[in-house]
C-alpha positions as CSV (number, residue, x, y, z in Angstrom):
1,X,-7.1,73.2,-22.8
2,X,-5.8,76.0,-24.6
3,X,-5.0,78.0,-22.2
4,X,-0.9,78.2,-21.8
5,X,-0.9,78.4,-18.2
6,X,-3.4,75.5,-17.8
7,X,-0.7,73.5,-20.1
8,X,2.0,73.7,-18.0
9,X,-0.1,72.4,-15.2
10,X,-2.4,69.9,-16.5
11,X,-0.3,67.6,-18.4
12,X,-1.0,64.7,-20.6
13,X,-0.3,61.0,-19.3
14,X,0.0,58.1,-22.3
15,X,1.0,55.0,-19.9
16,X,-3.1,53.5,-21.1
17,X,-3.2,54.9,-24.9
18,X,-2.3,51.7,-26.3
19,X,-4.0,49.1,-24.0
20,X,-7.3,51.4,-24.4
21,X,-7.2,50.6,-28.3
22,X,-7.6,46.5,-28.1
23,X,-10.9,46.2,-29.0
24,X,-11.8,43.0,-27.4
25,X,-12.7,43.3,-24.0
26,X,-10.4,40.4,-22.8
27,X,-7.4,41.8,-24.0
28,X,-8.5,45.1,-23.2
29,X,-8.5,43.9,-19.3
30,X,-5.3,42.2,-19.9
31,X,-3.4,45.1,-21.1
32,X,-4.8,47.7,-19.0
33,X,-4.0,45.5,-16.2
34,X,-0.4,45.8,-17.4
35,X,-0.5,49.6,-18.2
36,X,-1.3,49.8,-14.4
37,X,0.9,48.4,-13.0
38,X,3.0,50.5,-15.0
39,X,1.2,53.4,-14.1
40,X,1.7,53.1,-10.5
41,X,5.3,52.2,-10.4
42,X,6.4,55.8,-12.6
43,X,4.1,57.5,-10.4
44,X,5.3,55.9,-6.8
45,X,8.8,57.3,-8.0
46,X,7.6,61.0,-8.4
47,X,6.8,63.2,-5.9
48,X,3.9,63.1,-3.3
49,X,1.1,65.7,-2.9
50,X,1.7,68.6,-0.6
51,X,-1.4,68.0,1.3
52,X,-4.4,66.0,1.2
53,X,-7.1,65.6,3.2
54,X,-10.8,63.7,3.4
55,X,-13.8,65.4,5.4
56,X,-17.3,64.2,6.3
57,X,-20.3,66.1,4.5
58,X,-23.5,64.2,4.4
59,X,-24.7,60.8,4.5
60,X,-27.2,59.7,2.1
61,X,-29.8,56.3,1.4
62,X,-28.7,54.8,-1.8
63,X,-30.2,51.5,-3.4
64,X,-28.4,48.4,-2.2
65,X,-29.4,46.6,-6.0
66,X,-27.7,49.4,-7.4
67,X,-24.5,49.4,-4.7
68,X,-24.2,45.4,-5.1
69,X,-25.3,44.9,-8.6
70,X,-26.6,41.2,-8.8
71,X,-25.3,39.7,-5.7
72,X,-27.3,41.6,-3.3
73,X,-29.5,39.3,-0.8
74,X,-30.3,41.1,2.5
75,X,-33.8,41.8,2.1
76,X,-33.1,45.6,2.3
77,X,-33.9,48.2,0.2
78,X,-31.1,50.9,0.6
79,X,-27.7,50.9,2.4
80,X,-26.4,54.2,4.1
81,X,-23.1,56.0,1.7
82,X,-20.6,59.1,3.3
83,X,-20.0,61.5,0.8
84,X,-16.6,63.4,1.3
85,X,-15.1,66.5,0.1
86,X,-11.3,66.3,-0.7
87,X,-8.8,68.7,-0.4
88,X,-5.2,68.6,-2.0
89,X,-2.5,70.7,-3.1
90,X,-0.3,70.1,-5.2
91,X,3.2,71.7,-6.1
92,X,3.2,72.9,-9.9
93,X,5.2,75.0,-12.7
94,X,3.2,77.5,-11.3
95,X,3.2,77.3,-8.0
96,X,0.6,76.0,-5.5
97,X,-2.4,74.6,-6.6
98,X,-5.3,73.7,-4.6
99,X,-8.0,71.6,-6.2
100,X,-11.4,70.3,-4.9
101,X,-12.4,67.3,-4.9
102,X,-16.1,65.5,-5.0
103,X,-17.4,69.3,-3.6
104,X,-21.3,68.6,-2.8
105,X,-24.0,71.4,-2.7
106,X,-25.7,69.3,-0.3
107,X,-29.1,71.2,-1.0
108,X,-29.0,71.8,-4.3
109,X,-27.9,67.9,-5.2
110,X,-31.2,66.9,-3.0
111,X,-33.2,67.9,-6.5
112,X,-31.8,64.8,-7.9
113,X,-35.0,63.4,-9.3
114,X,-34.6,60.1,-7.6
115,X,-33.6,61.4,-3.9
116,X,-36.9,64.3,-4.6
117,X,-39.0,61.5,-5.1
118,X,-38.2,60.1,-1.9
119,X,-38.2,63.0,0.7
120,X,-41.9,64.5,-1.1
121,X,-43.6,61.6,-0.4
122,X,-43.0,62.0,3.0
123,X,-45.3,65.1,2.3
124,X,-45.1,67.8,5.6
125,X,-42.8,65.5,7.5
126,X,-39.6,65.5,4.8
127,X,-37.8,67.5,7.1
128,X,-37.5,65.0,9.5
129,X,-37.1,62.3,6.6
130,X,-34.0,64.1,5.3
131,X,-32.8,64.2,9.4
132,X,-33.3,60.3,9.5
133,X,-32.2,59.4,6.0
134,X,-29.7,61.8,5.2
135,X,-28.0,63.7,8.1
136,X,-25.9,66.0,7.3
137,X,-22.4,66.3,9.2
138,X,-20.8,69.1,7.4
139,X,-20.3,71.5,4.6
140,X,-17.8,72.6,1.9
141,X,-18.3,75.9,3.1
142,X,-17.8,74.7,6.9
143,X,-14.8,72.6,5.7
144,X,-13.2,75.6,3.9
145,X,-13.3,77.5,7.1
146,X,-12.2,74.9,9.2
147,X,-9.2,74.3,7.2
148,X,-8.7,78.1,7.0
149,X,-9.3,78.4,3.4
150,X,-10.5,81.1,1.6
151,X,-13.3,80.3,-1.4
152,X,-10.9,82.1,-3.7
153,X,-8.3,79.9,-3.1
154,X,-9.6,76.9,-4.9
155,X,-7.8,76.6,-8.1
156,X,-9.8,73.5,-9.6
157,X,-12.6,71.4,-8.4
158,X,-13.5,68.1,-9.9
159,X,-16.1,64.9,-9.4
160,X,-15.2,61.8,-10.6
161,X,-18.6,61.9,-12.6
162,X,-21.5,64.3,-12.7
163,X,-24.5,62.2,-11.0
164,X,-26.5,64.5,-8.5
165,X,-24.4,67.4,-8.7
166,X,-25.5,71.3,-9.0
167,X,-22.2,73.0,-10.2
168,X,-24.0,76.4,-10.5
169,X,-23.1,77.0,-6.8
170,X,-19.5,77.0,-7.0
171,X,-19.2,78.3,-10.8
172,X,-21.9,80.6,-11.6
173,X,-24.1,80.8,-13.7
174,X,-22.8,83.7,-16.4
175,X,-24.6,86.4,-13.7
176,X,-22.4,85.7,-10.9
177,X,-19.1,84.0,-10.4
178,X,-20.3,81.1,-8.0
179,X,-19.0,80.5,-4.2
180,X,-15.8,79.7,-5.8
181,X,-14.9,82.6,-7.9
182,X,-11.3,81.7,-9.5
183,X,-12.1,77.9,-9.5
184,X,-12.2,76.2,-12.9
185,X,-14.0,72.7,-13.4
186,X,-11.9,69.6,-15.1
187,X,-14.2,67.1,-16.1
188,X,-14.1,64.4,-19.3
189,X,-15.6,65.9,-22.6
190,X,-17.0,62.6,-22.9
191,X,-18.5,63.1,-19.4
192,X,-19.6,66.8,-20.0
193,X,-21.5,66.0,-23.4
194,X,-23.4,63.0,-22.1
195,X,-24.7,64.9,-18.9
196,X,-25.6,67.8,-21.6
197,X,-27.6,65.5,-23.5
198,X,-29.7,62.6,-21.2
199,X,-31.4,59.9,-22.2
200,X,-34.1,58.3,-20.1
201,X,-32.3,55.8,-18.4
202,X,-29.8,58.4,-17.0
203,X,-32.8,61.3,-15.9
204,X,-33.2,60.2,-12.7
205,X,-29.8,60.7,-11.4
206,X,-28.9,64.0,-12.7
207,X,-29.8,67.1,-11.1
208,X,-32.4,68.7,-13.0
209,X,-30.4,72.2,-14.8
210,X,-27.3,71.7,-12.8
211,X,-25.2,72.5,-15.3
212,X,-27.1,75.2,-17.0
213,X,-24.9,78.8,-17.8
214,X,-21.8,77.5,-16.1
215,X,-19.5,80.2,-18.3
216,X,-17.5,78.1,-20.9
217,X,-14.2,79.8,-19.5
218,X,-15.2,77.9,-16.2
219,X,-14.6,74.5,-17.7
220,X,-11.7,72.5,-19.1
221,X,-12.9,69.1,-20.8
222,X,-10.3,66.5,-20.4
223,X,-9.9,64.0,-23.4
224,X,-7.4,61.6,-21.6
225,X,-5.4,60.7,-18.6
226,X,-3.8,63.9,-17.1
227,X,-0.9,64.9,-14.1
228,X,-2.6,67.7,-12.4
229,X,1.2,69.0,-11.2
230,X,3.2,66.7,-8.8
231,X,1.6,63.8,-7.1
232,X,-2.3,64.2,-8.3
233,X,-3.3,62.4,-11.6
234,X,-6.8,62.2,-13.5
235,X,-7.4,58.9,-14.9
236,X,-10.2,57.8,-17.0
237,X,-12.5,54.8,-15.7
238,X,-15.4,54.9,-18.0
239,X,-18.3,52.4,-16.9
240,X,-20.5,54.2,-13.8
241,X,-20.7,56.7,-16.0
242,X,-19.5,57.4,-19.9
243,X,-17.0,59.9,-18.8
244,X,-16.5,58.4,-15.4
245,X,-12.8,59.4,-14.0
246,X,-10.8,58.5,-10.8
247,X,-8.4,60.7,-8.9
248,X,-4.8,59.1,-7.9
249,X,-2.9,61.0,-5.3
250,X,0.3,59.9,-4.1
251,X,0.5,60.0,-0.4
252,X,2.9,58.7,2.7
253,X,-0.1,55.6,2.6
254,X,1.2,55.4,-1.2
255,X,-1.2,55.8,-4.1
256,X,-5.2,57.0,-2.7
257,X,-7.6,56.0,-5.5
258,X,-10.9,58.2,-5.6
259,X,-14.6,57.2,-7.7
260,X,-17.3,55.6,-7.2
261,X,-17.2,52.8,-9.6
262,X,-17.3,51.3,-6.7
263,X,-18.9,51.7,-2.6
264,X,-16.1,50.7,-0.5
265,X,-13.2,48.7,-0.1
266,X,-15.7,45.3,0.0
267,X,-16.3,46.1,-3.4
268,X,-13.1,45.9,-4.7
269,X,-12.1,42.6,-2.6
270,X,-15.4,40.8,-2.7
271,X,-12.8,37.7,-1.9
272,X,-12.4,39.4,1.4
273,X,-15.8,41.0,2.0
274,X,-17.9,39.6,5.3
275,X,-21.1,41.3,3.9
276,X,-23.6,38.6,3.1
277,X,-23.7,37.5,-0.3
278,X,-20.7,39.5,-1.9
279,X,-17.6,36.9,-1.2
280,X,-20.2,33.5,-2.2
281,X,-21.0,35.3,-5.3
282,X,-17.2,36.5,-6.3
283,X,-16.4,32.7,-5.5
284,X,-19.3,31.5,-8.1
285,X,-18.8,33.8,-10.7
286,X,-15.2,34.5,-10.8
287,X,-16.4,38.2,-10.5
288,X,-12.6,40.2,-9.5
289,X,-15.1,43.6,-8.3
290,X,-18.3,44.1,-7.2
291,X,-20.2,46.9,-9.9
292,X,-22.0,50.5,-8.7
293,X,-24.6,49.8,-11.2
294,X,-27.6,52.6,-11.1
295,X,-27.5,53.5,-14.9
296,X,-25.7,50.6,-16.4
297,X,-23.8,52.9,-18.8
298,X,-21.2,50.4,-19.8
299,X,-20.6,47.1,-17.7
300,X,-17.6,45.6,-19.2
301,X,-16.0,49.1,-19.1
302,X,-17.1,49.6,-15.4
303,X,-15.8,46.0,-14.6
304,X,-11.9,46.9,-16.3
305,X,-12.0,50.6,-14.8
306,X,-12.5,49.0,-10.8
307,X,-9.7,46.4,-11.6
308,X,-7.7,49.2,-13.1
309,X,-8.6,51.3,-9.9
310,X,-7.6,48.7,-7.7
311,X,-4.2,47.8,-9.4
312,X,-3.2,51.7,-9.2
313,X,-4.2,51.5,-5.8
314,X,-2.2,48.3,-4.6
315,X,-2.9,47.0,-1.0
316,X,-3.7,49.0,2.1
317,X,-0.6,49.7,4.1
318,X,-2.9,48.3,7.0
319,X,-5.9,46.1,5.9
320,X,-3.4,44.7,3.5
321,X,-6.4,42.1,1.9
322,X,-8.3,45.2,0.1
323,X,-6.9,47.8,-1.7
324,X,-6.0,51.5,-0.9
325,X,-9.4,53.2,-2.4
326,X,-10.9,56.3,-0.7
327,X,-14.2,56.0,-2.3
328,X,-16.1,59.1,-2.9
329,X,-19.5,57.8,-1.5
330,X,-18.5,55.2,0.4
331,X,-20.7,52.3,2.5
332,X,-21.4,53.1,5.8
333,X,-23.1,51.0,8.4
334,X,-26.4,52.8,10.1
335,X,-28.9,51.7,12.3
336,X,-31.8,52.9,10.2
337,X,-30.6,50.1,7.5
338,X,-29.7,47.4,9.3
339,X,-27.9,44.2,7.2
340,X,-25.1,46.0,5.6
341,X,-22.0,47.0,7.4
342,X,-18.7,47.3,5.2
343,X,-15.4,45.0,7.0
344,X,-13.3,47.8,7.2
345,X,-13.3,51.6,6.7
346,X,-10.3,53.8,6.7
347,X,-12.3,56.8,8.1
348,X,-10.9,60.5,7.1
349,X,-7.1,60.8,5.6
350,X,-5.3,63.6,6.5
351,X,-1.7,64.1,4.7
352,X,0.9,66.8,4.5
353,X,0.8,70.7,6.0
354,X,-1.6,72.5,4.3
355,X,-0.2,75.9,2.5
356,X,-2.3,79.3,3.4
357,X,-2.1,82.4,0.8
358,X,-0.7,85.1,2.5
């Protein structure tokens, strides 16, 4: 970020430097426990987010060994995820911001080796595979123009980590400027160079080129916790992946935590959690969070991040025994895969008046 505008807008946040330094994981958890708590209270006292809301794009089959990692017993192979798009402004030093959050090329991401697998063995009838298995309910274009926003209104988009995702869409690719021509991507350096650079276990969740000749002025790599203006903060949760982050937006339902460390509320509360097998093994294991676990990129890390995640969060003003996450793929339950249906969902989230440029 050396950019001076992008400095007075993206700024640096130091409540985790120290805890992020034990070196033992114990303390590590300990103190980054501590640091967010912290964390929360400073940012509970600032101001909220001028507007933020959730919307529906596509839901997608997704591995229930990988969703549940190790306490998954329903003999059934996927569960059913919603992937959302988020919208949020912000107020800034200069001005208005509008970022994008968790934007999916719903087409494009399909090349994901491991989802491409899946819909070509279905050989002439994958249409009607993708239909069953992944019907789509919206777009990010559709969403745009329902909220009446204009492509070049999106200041920043972001992901919490770069699994599936074709960016080329939305930024270009050095020829032309992308659906979103003025939006610049903030993503973890640490997240960046590992999706640049694959190794075998990782392949099959990344799409193939999906990054390839995104213009280097399109990108600003993050090397820490960040206030993205008033009310929207970037926080690191390594674990899913290397440079896995989560978003925390301060709303009038307090502080909305964003990633996919985790699939849903349950996840985060397996205490609580009425899907079979979750709570029994929390209760044998002493297991605080339930681990996303398709390319095991760091455990322990993952395991501090969701507890992190879910201190930030604090409880839901409503369904006060799990926390306030808005998961970015979240668990659904579907007919197709019967078995797994989460305890509670909050649905979409709608905050705040949104601001139109003239």
């Amino acid at each position: 970020m050396n950019d001076s505008i992008e400095n007075s807008i993206i700024k640096p946040i130091t409540h985790f430097n120290g805890a992020r330094k034990c070196h033992t994981a114990h303390y590590r958890l300990d103190e980054m426990r501590k640091a967010a708590v912290s964390f929360r209270d400073n940012m509970l006292a600032k101001p909220q987010v001028k507007f933020y809301r959730s919307m529906e794009l596509i839901r997608v089959p997704y591995p229930s060994k990988y969703a549940f990692l190790n306490c998954n017993i329903i003999p059934m192979p996927f569960i059913h995820i919603l992937n959302r798009v988020f919208v949020v402004q912000v107020e800034t030093e200069e001005g208005l911001k509008t970022i994008l959050l968790s934007a999916s090329d719903t087409e494009g991401n399909a090349e994901t080796p491991y989802f491409k697998r899946m819909t070509d063995k279905a050989g002439p009838a994958q249409g009607l595979l993708k239909k069953f298995i992944a019907p789509q309910i919206n777009t990010v274009e559709g969403c745009l123009k329902e909220l009446n926003l204009k492509p070049e209104d999106i200041d920043y988009i972001s992901y919490d980590h770069l699994h599936t995702q074709e960016l080329r869409k939305w930024l270009g690719n050095g020829t032309n400027p992308g659906v979103l021509p003025n939006a610049k991507l903030l993503v973890m350096k640490d997240e960046w160079d590992s999706a640049q650079n694959l190794m075998a276990p990782q392949v099959d969740w990344y799409c193939p080129n999906g990054l390839a000749g995104i213009p280097e002025d399109r990108i600003i790599q993050l090397e820490g916790d960040v206030m993205i203006g008033e009310g929207l903060a970037i926080i690191q949760t390594p674990g899913h992946t290397v440079g896995n982050h989560s978003f925390v937006a301060h709303t009038p339902e307090g502080l909305k935590v964003t990633s996919e460390n985790g699939v849903g509320p349950d996840c985060y509360a397996p205490e609580h959690s009425r899907i079979p097998g979750l709570k029994k093994y929390a209760q044998h294991t002493g297991m605080e969070v339930i681990l996303n676990g398709n390319t095991l990129e760091g455990g322990l890390e993952q395991y501090i991040s969701m507890i992190v995640e879910k201190t930030i969060a604090g409880s839901h003003p409503v369904y006060t025994d799990f926390p306030n996450m808005a998961n970015s793929s979240e668990l659904t339950g579907y007919w197709g895969f019967p078995g797994y249906k989460p305890t509670v969902t909050y649905g979409d989230l709608h905050f705040g008046n949104l601001t139109l440029k003239s």
